[in-house]
N, C-alpha and C positions, 0 to 999 in steps of 0.2 A: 272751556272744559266740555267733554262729550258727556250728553244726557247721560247714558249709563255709570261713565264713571261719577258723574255728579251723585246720582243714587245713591253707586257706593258707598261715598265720602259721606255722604248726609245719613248714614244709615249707622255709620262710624263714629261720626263726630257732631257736638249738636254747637259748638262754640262755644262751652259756657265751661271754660276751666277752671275759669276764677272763681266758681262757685265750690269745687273741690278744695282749691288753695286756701278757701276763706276757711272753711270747716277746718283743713290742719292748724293753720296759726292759732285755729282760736284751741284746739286740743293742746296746744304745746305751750300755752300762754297758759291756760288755768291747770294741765296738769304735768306734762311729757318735759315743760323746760329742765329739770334738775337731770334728765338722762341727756338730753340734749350737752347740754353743760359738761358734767363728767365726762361725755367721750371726747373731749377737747387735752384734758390733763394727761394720757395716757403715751400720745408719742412725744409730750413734752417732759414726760418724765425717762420713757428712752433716751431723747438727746444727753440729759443728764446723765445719767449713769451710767448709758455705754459712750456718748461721745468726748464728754470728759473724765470719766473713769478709766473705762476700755481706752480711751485713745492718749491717754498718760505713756500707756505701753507699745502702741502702736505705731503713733508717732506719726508719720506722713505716708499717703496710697496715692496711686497715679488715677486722676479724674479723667474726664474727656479730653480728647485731643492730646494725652497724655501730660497735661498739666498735674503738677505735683499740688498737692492740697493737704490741708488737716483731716484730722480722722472725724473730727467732730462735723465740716463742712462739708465731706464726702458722705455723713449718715444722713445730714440736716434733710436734703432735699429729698431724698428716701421716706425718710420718714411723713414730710410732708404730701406725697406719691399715697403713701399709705393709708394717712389720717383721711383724707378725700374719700380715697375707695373702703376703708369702713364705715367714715359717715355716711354714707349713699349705699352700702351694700346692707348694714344692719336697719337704714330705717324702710330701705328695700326688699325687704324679704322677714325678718319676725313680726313688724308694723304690719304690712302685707297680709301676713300667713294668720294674724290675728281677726285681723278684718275681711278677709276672707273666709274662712274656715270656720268660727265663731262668732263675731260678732256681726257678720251676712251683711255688713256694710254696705259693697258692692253691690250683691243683690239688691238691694235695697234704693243706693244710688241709680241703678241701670232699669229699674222699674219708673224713673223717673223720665223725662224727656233728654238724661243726659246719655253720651254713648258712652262705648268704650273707651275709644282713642283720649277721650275727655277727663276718663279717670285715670287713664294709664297716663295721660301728660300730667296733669295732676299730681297724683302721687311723685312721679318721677322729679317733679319741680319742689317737689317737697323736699326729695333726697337731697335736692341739687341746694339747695338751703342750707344744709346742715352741712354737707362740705364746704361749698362757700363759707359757711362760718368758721371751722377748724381751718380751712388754709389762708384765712385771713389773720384770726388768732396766732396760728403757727408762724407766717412767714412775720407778725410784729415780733415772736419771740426772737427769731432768726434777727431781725434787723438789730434788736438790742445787744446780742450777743456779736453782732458783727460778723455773724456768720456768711450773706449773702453780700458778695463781693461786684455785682452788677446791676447795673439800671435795669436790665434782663430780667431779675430777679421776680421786679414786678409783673413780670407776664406772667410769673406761676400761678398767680392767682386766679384767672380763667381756665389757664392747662387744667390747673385742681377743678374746675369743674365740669370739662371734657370730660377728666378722668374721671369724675364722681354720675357722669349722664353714663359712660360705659359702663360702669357698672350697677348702676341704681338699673338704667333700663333692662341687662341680662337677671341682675337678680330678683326682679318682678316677673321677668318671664318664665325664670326657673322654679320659683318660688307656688306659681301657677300651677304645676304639675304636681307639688306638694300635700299629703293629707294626713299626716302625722308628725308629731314631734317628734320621733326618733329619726323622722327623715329630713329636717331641719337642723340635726347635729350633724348632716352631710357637711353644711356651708364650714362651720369651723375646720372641718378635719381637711377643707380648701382651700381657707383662706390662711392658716397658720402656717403651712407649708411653702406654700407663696409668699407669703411675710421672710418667713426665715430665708429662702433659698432663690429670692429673684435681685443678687445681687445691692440687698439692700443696707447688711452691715459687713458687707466685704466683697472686693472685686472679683466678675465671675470668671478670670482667668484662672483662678483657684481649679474650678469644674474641667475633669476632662472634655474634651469636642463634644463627645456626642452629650453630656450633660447640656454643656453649653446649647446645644439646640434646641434641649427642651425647653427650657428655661426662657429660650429668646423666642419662643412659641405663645409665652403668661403673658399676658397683658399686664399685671406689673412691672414687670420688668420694662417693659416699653413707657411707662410713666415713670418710673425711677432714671431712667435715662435722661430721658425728655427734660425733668425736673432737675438732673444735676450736670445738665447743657445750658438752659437758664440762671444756673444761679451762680456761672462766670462767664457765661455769654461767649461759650465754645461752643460751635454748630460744625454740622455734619451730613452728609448728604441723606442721614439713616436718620435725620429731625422727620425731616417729611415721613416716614416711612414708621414713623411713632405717630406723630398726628395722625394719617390716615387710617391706622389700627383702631384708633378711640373712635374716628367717626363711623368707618364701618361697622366696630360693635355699637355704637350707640344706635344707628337706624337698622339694625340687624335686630336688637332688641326691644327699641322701641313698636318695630311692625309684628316681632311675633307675641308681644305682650298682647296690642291689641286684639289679633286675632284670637287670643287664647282667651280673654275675656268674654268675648262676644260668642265664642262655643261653647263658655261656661252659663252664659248667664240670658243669653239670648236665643235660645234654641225656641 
């Protein structure tokens, strides 16, 4: 590595992330586990009542590769898409915007010999925690229910944390720009409309074309794909083209977090 860029790096990153990590578990062991916990019930009580309520009526939708499937099997992995990029987006952005903004944690941290890149991987390993844990949880539910129909299946539980780094890392970055709490009820009024409308309890041939493109622009949508190509191990040349999306947002947001830290707090 070139001296200069060595500087760089070293002025970034001091190696010590496991000192950030150690501080979360020990926050989520004596106080944060019961929110932790609760966000896990939430898309398993969707499968419920719309996959076997809603899908009483619905009856069978063409999956990938135009494989006929249940209505319930056709939400499952959907919703498991989903549960990732909540857990990782809410402990990425109100966790964040708390300890940012008021509790000057940061501050605090980066006054130390630790950098930025250090808390920003940090925090983000944290998000990536809490998903792992819902698509681990989620996909036992799915296994009992006999919803996931392939050996495949078991890949989603890394997918779910590609898709939980995508989003944990944009929404620290975003979250960075943030200085009030009314600008924080931005995220909902973006992530429920993504929820509803990225093809996740109904196929998005529904949407006229140009719909259709919007929608195949979310990055939800591209993990509800992904995830319901895994879970009967139909693939497609537009797999990759799902992958690729998660890593480019993931070092997309992972580099502008840092940077956005180190303007904030290292000037």
């Amino acid at each position: 590595m070139s001296a200069p860029a060595s500087r760089t790096l070293s002025g970034l990153y001091a190696g010590n992330v496991r000192a950030v990590l150690e501080r979360g578990f020990k926050v989520i062991g004596n106080q944060n586990w019961t929110i932790v916990v609760s966000g896990f019930f939430e898309p398993v009580f969707y499968l419920l009542a719309m996959g076997y309520g809603l899908g009483g009526l619905v009856g069978t939708v063409t999956g990938p590769g135009g494989a006929e499937m249940s209505y319930v099997a056709f939400i499952a992995p959907a919703l498991l898409a989903t549960s990732a990029m909540n857990g990782a987006i809410y402990d990425s952005t109100w966790n964040v915007f708390f300890k940012m903004r008021f509790g000057r944690i940061y501050e605090a941290m980066l006054s130390t010999s630790l950098g930025p890149l250090d808390v920003a991987a940090g925090e983000i390993a944290m998000a990536l925690f809490r998903g792992l844990l819902y698509a681990c949880g989620f996909l036992g539910v799915m296994g009992v229910l006999g919803i996931a129909t392939s050996w495949w299946a078991l890949a989603m539980v890394p997918v779910a944390v590609l898709i939980a780094l995508g989003f944990a890392a944009v929404g620290m970055a975003v979250t960075s720009w943030f200085t009030t709490f009314q600008q924080m009820d931005l995220i909902n009024i973006v992530l429920l409309p993504m929820f509803l409308f990225s093809a996740t309890l109904f196929p998005i041939g529904v949407y006229p074309q140009a719909v259709q493109w919007f929608i195949q622009a979310l990055p939800l949508w591209h993990g509800v794909e992904l995830m319901r190509q895994l879970s009967i191990g139909a693939f497609t040349d537009a797999t990759w083209v799902h992958l690729g999306y998660f890593v480019v947002m993931s070092v997309a947001g992972v580099a502008f977090c840092t940077l956005r830290l180190r303007a904030l707090f290292l000037r």
